[in-house]
C-alpha positions as CSV (number, residue, x, y, z in Angstrom):
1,X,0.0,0.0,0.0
2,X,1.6,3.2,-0.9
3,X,0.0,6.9,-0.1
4,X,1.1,9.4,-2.3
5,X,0.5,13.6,-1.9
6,X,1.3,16.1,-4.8
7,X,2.3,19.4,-3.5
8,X,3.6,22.9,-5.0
9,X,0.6,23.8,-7.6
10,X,-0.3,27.6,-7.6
11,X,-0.8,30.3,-9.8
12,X,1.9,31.4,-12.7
13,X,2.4,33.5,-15.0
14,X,2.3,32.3,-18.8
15,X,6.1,31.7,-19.3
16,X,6.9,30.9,-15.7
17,X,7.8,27.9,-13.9
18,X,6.6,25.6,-11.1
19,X,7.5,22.2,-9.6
20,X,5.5,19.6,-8.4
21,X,6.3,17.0,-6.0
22,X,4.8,13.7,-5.3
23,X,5.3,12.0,-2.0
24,X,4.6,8.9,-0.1
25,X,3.5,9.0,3.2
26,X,3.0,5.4,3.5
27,X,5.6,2.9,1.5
28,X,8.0,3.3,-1.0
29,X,7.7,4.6,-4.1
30,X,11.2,3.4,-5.2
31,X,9.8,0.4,-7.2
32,X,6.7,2.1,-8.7
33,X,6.8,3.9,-12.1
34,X,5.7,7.5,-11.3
35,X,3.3,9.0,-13.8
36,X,1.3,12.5,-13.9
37,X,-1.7,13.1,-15.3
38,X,-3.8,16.4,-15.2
39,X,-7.3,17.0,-16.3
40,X,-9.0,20.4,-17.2
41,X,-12.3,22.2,-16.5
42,X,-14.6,20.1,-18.5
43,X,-12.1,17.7,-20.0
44,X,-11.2,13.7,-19.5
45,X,-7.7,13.1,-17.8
46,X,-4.2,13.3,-19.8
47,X,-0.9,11.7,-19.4
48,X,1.5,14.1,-18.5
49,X,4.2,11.7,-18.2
50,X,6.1,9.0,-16.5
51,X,9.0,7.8,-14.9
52,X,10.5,4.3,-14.5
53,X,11.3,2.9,-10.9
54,X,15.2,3.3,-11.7
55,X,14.7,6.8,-13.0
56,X,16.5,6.2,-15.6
57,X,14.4,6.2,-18.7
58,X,11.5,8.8,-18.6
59,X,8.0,9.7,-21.3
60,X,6.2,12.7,-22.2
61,X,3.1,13.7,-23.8
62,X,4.0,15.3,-26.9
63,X,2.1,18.4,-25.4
64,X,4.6,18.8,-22.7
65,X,7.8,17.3,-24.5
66,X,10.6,19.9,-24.2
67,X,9.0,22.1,-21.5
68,X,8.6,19.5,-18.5
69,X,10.8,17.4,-16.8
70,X,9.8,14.1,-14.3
71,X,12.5,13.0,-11.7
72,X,12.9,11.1,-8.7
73,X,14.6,11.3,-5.7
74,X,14.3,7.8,-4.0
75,X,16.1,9.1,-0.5
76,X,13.4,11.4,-0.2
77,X,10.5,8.9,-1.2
78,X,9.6,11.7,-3.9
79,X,9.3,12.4,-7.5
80,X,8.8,15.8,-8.8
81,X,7.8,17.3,-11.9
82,X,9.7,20.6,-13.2
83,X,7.4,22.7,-15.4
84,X,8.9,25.3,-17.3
85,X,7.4,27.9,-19.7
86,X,4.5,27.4,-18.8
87,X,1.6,28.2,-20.8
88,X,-2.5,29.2,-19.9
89,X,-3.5,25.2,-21.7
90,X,-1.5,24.1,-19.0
91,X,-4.0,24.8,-16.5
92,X,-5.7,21.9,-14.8
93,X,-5.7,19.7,-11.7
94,X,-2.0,17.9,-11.8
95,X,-2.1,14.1,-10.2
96,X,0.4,11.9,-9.4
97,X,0.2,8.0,-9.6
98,X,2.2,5.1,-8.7
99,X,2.0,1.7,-11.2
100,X,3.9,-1.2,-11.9
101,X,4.1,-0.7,-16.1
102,X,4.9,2.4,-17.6
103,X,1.9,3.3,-19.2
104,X,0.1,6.4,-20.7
105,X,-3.0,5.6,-19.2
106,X,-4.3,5.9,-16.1
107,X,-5.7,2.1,-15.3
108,X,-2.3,0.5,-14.8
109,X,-1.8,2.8,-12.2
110,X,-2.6,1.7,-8.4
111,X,-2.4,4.5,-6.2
112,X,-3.2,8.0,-6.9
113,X,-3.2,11.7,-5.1
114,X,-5.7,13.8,-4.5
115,X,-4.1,16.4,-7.1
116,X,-3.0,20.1,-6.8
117,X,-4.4,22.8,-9.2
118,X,-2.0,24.8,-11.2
119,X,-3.4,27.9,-13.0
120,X,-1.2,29.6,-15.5
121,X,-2.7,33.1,-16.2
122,X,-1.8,34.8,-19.6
């Protein structure tokens, strides 16, 4: 069983940055692929991205692809994502997930946060 908390949304400008953190507050994330998602005001979830449990090989959406950056920090129990020139489409409620596959879809992943809102104003 693992418990997992994002942290470090807010509001942005359009061009800024922000970074998200994912921790467990119950078991170990170290051999869980970390994936984000984030879903808009009226719109179904979206792969953000993932991370393997070794860190060493990571995926983006091509949406985020260049501008975002997922890493993990096992000694901390944490994995962050680095956003960077941001945009107002960025916008949404940001989750973080723990699975066993990497996947680009939320139903291989087991445990999930509550998600923190980011707002990127133009």
């Amino acid at each position: 069983q693992v418990q997992v908390a994002e942290s470090g949304g807010g509001l942005v400008q359009a061009g800024g940055s922000l970074r998200l953190s994912c921790t467990a507050s119950e078991g170990t994330l170290s051999t869980y692929v970390g994936g984000w998602f984030r879903q808009a005001p009226g719109k179904e979830r979206e792969f953000v991205g993932c991370i393997t449990s070794s860190g060493t090989s990571t995926y983006y959406a091509d949406s985020v692809k260049g501008r975002f950056t997922i890493s993990r920090e096992t000694g901390k129990n944490t994995i962050y994502l680095q956003m960077n020139s941001l945009k107002p489409e960025d916008t949404a409620v940001y989750y973080c997930a723990a699975g066993r596959n990497v996947a680009a879809t939320s139903h291989p992943y087991y445990y999930w946060g509550q998600g923190t809102q980011v707002t990127v104003s133009s």
